[in-house]
C-alpha positions in Angstrom: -11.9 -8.2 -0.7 -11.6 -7.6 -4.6 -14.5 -10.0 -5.1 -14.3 -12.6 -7.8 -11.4 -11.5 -10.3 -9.8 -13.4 -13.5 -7.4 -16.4 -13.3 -4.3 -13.5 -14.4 -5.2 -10.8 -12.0 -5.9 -13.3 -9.0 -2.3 -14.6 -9.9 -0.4 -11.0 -10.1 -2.4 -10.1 -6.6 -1.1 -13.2 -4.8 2.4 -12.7 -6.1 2.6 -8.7 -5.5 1.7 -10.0 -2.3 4.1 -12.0 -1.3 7.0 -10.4 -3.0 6.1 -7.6 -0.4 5.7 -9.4 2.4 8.9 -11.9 1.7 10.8 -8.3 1.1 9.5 -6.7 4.3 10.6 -10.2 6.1 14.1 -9.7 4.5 14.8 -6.3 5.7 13.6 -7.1 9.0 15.9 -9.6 9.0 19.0 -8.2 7.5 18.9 -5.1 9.9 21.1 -5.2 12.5 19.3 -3.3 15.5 16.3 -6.1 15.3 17.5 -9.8 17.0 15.7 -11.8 14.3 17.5 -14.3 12.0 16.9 -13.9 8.2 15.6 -17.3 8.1 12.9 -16.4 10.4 12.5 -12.7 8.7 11.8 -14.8 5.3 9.3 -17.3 6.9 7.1 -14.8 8.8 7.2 -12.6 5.4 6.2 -15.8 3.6 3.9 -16.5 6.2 2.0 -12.8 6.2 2.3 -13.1 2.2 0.3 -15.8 2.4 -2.6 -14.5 4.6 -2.9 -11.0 2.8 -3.1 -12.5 -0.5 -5.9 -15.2 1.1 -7.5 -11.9 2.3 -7.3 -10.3 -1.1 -8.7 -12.2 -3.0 -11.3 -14.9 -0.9 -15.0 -13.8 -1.4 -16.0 -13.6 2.3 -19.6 -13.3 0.7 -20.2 -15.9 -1.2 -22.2 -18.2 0.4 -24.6 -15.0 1.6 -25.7 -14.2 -2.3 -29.3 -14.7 -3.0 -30.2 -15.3 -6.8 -32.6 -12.4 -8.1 -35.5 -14.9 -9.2 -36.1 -18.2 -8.5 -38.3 -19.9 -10.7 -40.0 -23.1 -9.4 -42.1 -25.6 -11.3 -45.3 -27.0 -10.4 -46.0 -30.9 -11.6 
């Protein structure tokens, strides 16, 4: 989705990601008017954490990219 980033940003990305997710998890898990145990809130947080931050920052593209020139030598 963000294309190809740095090591540092691709890092930050994954983690924002999953701290939200694992949060989100933990809330649904600690509230009291949804049947879910907060084992099972952290898992599916993890769990969605780890497929949003696959879709942030994989390059669904990169096997489509054509180089600008090719240059191709004759014997």
């Amino acid at each position: 989705m963000f294309g190809p980033l740095p090591a540092l940003h691709r890092f930050l990305l994954v983690l924002a990601a999953l701290v939200v997710c694992i949060g989100l998890g933990f809330w649904l898990g600690a509230m009291p008017e949804i049947p879910l145990n907060l084992r099972v809130g952290l898992l599916a947080g993890g769990a969605a954490g780890v497929a949003a931050a696959f879709a942030l920052v994989h390059d669904f593209h990169e096997g489509h990219v054509r180089p600008a020139r090719v240059r191709r030598r004759t014997h």
